[in-house]
N, C-alpha and C positions, 0 to 999 in steps of 0.2 A: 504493500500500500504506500509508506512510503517512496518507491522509484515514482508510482504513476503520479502521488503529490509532484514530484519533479515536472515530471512530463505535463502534467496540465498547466503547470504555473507557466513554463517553457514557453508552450503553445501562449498561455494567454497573453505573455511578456510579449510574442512577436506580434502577434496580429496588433494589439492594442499600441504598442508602437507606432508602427507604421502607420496606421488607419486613424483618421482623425478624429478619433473616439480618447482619447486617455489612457496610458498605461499605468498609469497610479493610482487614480479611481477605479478601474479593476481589480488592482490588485489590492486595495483596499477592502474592495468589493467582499473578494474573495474571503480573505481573513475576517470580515464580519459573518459572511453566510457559510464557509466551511471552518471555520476556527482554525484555519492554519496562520499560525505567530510570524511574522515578517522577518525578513531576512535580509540583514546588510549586503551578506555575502553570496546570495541568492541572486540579489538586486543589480549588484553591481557585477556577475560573468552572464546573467542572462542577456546584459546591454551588448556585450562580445559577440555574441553569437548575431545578435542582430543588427552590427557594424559589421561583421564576415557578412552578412548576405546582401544587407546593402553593397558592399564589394563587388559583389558576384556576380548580383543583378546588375549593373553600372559597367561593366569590365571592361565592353568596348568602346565606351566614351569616357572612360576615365582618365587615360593619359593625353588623350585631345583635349578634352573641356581643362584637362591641368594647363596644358599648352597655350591652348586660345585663352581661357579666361582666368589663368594663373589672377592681374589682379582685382580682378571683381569677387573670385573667392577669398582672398589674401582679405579685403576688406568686410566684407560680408562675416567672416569669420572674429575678425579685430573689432568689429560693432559688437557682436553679441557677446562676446568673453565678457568685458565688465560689468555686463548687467544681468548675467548669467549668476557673477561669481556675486555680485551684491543683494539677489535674492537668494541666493543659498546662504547669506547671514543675517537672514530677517526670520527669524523661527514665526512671526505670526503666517507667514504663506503656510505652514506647515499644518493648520488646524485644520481638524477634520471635519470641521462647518464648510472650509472653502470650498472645500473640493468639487461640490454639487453648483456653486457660485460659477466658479469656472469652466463647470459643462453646459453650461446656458453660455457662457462667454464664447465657447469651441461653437455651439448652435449659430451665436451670433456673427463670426465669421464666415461659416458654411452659407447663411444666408446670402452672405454679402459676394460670396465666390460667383455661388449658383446666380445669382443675378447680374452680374459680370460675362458668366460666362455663357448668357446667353445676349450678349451685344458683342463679340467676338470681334469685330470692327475694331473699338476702344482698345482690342490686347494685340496689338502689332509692335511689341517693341522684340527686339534680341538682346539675347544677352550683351551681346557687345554695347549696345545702345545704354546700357545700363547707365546713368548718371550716381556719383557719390553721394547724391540726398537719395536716391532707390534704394542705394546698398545699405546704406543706414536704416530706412524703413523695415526693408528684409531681415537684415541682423540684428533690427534691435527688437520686433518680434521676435526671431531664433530665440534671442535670450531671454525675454519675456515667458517664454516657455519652460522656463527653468521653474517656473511655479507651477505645483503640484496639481492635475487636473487638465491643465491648460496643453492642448496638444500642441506638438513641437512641428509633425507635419501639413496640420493645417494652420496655424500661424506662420509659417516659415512661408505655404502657396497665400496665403491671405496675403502678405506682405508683398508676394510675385505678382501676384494680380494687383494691388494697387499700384505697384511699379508697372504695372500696363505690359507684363508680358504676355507673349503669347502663351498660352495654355500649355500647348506642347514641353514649352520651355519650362513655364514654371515649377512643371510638375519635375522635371529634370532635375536644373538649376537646385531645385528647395533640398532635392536631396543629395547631390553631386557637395553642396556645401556641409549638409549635414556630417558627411564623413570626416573632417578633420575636425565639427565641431564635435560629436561623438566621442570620438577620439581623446580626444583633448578631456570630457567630461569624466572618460572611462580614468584615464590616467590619475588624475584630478583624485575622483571616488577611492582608488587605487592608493593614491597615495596617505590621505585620509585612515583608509581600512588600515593600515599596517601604522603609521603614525598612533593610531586611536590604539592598536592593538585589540580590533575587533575579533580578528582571527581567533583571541583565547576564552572571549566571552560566548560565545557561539559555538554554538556543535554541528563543524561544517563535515557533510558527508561528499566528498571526494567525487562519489564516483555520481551523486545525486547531483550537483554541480554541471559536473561533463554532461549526464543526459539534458538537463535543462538548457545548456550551452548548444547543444546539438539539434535539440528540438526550437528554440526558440531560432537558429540557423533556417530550418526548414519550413517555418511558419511565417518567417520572415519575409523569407522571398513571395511566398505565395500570398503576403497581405499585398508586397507591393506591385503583383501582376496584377492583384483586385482593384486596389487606387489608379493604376496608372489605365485600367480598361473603365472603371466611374467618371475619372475627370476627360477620357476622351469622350465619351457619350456625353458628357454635359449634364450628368443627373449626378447630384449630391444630396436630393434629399432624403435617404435613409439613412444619412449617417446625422441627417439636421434633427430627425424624429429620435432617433436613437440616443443620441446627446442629451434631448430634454426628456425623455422616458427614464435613463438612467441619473439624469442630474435632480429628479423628483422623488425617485427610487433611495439616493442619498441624500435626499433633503428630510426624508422620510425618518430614516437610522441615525442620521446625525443629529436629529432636531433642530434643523436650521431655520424653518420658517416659525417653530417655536419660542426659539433663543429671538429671532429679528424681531416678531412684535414685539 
């Protein structure tokens, strides 16, 4: 029983991920309606697994889009680090009131896509066209996403799309940067966990790890064949119902609209 806990968390770490749904309000989720105890060390290789497949998925336009748009990523990635690392020392994002706040906030983005992206006219930029007040918008969303609930790959296309890229692109571009921001977060976390000496408070299971790392790999990719075949059809609204289903669902557990009156 404990492996298949791995394996579902695994799975739900990818899909939620990728998908502009929240992988922290799932896994939150989870831990309320199955009683499974959070996990530092869960949290931070299951992100691995789903940095390898964004790799994977990306491979052939990865070392071009490095080439061609080396620095529209360089900045895009330079906006969001600060305000990435300065919500991760604000412990109030961390309440478990918000989390249901910021899945109406993920809704209210999808809104503002979907109706973008049906005047496709408006989204004729390229990446190259990018001006350094876009890439600011883009990255300072990315890192806006560093708060708990608030999805990282639909703030990252919300950000594309008001930079007026083409759709094609955005959906690229949001996660082509993703990678070194990833990256950078995993390390980050990485260094943290071993500084904290989470390692000895924790009873990490080794090989429960690897399967999670493995399956969250494999869940990966297949969220982001899902998004990238949603945002070409121009329908995102079952992830906009989905967002406010589940943000009322935690509004419900948390008490939030109790606490706010």
């Amino acid at each position: 029983m404990d492996y298949i806990k791995y394996v579902f968390l695994g799975i739900v770490q990818a899909l939620t991920e990728f998908l502009p749904i929240s992988s922290t309000a799932h896994l939150k989720l989870v831990e309320i309606l199955l009683k499974l105890p959070y996990s530092t060390t869960l949290d931070i290789f299951a992100h691995l697994g789903t940095l390898l497949a964004t790799i994977i998925y990306f491979k052939d336009i990865i070392l071009d889009y490095s080439k061609k748009y080396f620095i529209q990523i360089f900045w895009t990635v330079i906006f969001t680090s600060p305000i990435a690392l300065i919500i991760d020392k604000i412990d109030y994002f961390s309440k478990m009131e918000l989390l249901s706040v910021f899945l109406f906030v993920n809704a209210i983005f999808l809104i503002i896509i979907n109706n973008k992206l049906k005047n496709e006219t408006e989204l004729n930029k390229s990446v190259q066209d990018l001006k350094i007040s876009d890439l600011f918008v883009i990255g300072f969303l990315q890192g806006l996403s560093a708060i708990p609930s608030l999805s990282r790959s639909g703030s990252t296309i919300f950000g594309s799309i008001l930079a007026k890229l083409n759709p094609y692109e955005a959906f690229r571009f949001s996660f082509i940067v993703s990678i070194p921001t990833i990256a950078l977060a995993f390390l980050y976390e990485l260094f943290k966990f071993i500084k904290n000496k989470v390692y000895l408070q924790e009873d990490i299971n080794l090989v429960g790890i690897i399967i999670a790392i493995v399956f969250s790999f494999i869940f990966g990719i297949i969220a982001l064949k899902i998004l990238d075949n949603f945002i070409k059809q121009r329908k995102l609204q079952f992830f906009i119902i989905y967002n406010i289903i589940l943000g009322l669902i935690l509004s419900y557990y948390t008490g939030f609209f109790i606490k706010f009156w």
